[in-house]
N, C-alpha and C positions, 0 to 999 in steps of 0.2 A: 390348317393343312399339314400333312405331314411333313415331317422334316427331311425324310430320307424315302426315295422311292422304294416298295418293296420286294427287291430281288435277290435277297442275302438275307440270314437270319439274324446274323448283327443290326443289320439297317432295322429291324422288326424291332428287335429288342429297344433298339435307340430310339424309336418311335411309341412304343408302349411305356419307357420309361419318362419320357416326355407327357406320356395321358397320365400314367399311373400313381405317378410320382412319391406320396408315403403309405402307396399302400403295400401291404405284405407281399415280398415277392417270393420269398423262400424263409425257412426253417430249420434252424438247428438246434438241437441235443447239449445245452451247456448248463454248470450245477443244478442239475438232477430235472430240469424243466426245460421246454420248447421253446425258444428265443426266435422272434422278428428279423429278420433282415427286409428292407423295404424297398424298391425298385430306386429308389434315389441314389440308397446308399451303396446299394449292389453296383449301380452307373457310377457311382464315383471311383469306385475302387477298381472298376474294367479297365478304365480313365486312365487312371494312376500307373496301375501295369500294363498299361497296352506304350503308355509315356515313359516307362523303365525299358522294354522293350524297343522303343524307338532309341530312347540314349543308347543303347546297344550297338546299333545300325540295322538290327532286323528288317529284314527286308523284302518286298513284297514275291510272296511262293516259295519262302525259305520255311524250313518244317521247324517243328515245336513239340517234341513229346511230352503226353501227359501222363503219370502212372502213379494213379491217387485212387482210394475207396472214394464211394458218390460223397462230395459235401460240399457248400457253398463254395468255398476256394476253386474246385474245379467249375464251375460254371464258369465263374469271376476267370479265371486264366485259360479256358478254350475263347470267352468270346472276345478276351483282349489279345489273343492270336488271331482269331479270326475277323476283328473289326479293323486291324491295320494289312489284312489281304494276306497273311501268311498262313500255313497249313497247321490243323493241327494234326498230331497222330496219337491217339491215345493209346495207351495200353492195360492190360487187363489188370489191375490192383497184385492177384495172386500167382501172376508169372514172374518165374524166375530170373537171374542175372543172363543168364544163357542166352532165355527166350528175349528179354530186355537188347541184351547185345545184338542178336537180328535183327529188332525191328529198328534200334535207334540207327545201326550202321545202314542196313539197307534204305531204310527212309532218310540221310543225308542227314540227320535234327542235329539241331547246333546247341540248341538247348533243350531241358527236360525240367517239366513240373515233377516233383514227388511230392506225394500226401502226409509220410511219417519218417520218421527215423531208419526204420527197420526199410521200405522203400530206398531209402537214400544208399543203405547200406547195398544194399543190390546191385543198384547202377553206380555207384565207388569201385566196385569190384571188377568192374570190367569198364570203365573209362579210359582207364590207358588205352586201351585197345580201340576208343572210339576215338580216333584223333579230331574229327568236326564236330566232337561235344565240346562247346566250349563252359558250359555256365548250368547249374544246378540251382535250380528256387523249389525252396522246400514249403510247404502249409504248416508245418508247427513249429514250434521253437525248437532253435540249437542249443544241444546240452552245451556245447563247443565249437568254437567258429572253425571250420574247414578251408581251406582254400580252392577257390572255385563256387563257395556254395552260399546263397544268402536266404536267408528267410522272406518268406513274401509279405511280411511288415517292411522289411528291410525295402526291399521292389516298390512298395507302394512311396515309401519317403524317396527314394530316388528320382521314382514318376513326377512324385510333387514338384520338384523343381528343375523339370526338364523346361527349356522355354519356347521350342517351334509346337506349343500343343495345337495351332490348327492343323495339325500333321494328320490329328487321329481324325477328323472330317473328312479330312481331303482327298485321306489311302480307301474310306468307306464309300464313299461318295465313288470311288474309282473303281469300287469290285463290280466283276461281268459275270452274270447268271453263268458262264459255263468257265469262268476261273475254279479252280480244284479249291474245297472248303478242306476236305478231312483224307487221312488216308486211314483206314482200320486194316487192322491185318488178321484174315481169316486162318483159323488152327486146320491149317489142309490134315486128313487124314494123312497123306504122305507128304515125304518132301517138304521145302520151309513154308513158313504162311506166307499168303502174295497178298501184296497192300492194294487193296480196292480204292480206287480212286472217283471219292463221292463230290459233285460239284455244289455250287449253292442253289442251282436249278432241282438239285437232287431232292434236299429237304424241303424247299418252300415247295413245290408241287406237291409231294409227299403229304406234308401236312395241310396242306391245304384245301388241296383236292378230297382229305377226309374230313376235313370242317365243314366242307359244303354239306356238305349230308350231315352233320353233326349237331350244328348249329343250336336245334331245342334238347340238346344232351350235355353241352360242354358249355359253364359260363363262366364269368370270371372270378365268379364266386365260392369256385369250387377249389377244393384242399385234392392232393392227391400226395400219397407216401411213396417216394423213394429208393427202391434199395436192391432192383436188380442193376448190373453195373453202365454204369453210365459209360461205358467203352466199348458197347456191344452198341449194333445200330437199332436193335427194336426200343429201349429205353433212353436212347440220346433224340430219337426224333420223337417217339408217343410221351414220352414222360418229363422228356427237356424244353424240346425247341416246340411242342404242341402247346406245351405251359407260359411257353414266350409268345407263342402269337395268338392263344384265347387270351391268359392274364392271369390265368389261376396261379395260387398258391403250391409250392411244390413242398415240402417237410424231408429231412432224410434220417433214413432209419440208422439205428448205431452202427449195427451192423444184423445178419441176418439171425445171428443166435436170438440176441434181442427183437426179436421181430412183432411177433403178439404183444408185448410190453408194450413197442413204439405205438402198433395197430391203438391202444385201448388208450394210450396217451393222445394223441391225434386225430383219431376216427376222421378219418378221410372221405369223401363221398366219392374220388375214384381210385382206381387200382391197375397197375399193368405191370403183368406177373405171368411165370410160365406154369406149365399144366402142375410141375410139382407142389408149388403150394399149396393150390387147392387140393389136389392130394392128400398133401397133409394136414389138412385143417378139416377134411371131408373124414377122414381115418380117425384122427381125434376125437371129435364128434361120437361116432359110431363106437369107437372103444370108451368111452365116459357114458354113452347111453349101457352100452351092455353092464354096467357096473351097478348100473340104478334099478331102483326095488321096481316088482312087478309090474304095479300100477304104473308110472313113469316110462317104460318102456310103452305100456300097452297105449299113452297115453301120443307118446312120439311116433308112434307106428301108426296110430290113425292119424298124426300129422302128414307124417309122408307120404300117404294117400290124398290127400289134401291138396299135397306139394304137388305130385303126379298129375292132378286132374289140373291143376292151375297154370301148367306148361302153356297150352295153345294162347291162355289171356297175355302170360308173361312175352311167351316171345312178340306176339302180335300186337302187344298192348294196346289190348282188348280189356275195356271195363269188367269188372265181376261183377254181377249180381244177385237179385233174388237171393233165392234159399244156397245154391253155391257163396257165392258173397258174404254171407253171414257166418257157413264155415269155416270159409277164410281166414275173416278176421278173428273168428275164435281158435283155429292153429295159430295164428300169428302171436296174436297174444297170448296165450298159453307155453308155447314153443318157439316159433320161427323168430320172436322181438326180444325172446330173452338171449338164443342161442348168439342173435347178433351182437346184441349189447355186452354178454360178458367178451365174444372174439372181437371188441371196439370197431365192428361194421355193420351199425345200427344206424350210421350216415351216409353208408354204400351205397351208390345210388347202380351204376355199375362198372363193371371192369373188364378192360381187354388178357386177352390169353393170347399166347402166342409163344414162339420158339421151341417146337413141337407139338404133335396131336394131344389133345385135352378127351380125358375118356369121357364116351355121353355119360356114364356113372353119376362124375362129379358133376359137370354141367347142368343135366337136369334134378339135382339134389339142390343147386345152391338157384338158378333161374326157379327152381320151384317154389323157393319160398322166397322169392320175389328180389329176389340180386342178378341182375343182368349180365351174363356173362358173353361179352362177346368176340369168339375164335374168330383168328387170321390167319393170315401166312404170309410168307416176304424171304427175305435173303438178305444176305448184309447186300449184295449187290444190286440191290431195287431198294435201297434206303432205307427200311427195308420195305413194308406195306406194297403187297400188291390186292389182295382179299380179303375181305374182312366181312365178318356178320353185322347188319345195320342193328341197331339196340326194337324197332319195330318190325323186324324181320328175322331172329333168330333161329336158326336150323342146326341142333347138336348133333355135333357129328358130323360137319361140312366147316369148310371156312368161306363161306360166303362168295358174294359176287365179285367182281372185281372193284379197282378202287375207280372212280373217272380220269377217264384217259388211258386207261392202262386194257393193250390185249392179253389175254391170256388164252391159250392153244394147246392142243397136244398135237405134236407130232404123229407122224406115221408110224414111228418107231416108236410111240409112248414119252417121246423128250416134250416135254415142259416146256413152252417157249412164250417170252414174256416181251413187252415193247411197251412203251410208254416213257412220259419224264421222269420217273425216277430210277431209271437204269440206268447206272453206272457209267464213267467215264472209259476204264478197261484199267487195267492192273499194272501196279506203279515199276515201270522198270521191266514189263515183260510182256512184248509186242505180242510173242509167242502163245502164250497164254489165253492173253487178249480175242486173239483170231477165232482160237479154239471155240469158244463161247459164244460168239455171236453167229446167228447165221447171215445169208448176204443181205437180204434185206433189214438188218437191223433189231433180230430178235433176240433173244437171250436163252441160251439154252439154259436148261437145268433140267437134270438126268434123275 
């Protein structure tokens, strides 16, 4: 039986690390090769800083900023914030001290994760000025000890020998579906960002409600790469906490320079990426054929007529057969198996798009030669998912039905209006705001 009811992502995790136990739970990039971290050891070290944070007095719904590139550290210090009931707020890796300065003073954080030096260096710059920042945990080592600032080795030995550890049960065991998990702060066109205030009802239905339907697509068996920012909520719920409650394997990319390198070192069997990638992997493609001799062209060009006619099977997956079928497999092998194997997505089985429209262009280029591509939409403020294309239903150039449970309407006026569990609490610090957005019966504009 499980150990923790599940109504909080932490409780999931604690649960899954309970089944999972040495198996791979994530992946990192260290002397020149992909290294194991395993659900045990990932749980011990949450443990450990969720217990440095207790010796603290950290306290339950006191904020936590986080401002690190995606890599295991950040998982390990959101869900040891978020297991003893306190907020996290991440921040986006490549904002500045300025931008840093808003979000840690308006969201109240008493302390902040940084990911590197150069991080640190940011929010040093403008501390003075955050008098409720008390305490700095960095992810790499100090060239030089600072004051105020420790390494999260350094967290983890403190954790060790904290001694009330039934603390960390106690505070989990105590979280309410609609206590606040996260605040993100969206970059408003004008004016400062307002902190959207995501509950734990937010992401467990979120991701849940699209497992239901998922089920023979997502197993736990599955590797998926890393490397849009874990501080945006399309890649903190499809990429993070989806991977916490199937079981898969998550890998993280170095960074996005290194991106195709990571791709061919890993080969992931899924992907959640926005439209630009395949963009540029779709352009790539197309300028490397144009480069090749006659034959090769003439050769890829009858592929992608192949690709073309193979749409209705892909999206509906729908068998191939007969004399269709045989061309198939003769594009694929010819083209479509090599084109994957050298971009290291010859284990793709498929991938979500999302955080703008995806051109049908790309879509039915890469769903044609048999990689699933499936478009959504969402909002930081609906967790985000509210529509998404099912992987046996695809339609390029729509983003699908809605998610279960979730309305989705248009207004009279053409306003967007959205309702269901994973819409948002209302914006951290501004009633005003708030108001604005909803309408009376509880729906969520977007204009």
């Amino acid at each position: 039986m499980a150990k923790f009811k599940e109504t909080s992502m932490p409780a999931i995790f604690q649960n899954q690390a309970e089944k999972l136990g040495n198996k791979a739970c994530v992946a990192y990039k260290k002397g020149g090769a992909y290294v194991d971290i395993s659900w045990n050891d990932m749980n011990t070290m949450i443990h450990d800083l969720a217990y440095y944070l207790l010796s603290l007095g950290v306290k339950k719904g006191e904020k936590i900023a986080l401002f690190s590139p995606n890599r295991w550290e950040w998982w390990v210090a959101n869900q040891a914030t978020l297991s003893i009931g306190a907020i996290s707020v991440p921040i986006y890796a490549t904002n500045s001290s300025e931008e840093c300065l808003y979000i840690i003073g308006n969201s109240d954080s008493r302390l902040c994760f940084v990911g590197t030096e150069d991080h640190l260096k940011r929010i040093m710059k403008v501390k003075p000025k955050l008098k409720k920042l008390k305490q700095v945990v960095i992810f790499d080592d100090l060239a030089k000890t600072q004051k105020g600032v420790i390494t999260i080795s350094g967290a983890f030995k403190i954790g060790q020998g904290y001694k009330k550890k039934g603390e960390f049960d106690k505070r989990l065991a105590a979280l309410k579906p609609n206590d606040i998990s996260t605040l993100i702060y969206t970059s408003g066109t004008t004016g400062n960002p307002k902190g959207v205030m995501l509950i734990h009802s937010n992401f467990v239905s979120n991701t849940t409600n699209i497992y239901s339907e998922m089920k023979n697509y997502l197993t736990p068996d599955d590797v998926a790469l890393s490397f849009l920012p874990l501080s945006h909520s399309f890649e903190m719920t499809c990429g993070y906490f989806m991977a916490v409650l199937v079981g898969f394997k998550v890998a993280f990319a170095e960074d996005i320079s290194k991106l195709m390198e990571n791709f061919q070192e890993v080969r992931p069997t899924l992907m959640v990426s926005v439209p630009r990638i395949y963009e540029k992997v779709h352009a790539g493609i197309l300028a490397k054929v144009a480069e090749g001799s006659g034959a090769k062209k003439a050769i890829f060009n009858w592929a992608t007529k192949i690709a073309a006619r193979n749409l209705p099977y892909e999206c509906r997956d729908i068998p191939r057969a007969g004399l269709f079928g045989f061309q198939f497999n003769l594009a694929d092998k010819l083209v479509f198996s090599k084109l994957k194997q050298t971009l290291g997505m010859n284990n793709l089985r498929f991938a979500f798009s999302g955080g703008g429209p995806l051109a049908v262009s790309d879509a039915e280029f890469f769903i044609g030669m048999g990689l699933k591509i499936c478009e959504g939409f969402g909002l930081t403020e609906t967790t985000p998912v509210t529509n998404y294309n099912r992987p046996n239903n695809i339609k390029p150039g729509t983003v699908g039905p809605p998610v279960p449970q979730t309305k989705v309407k248009i207004a009279d006026d053409g306003e967007l209006l959205i309702k269901g569990p994973q819409v948002m609490k209302g914006y951290y610090k501004n009633p005003k705001a708030t108001k604005e957005v909803f309408t009376r019966d509880g729906h969520r504009r977007h204009r």
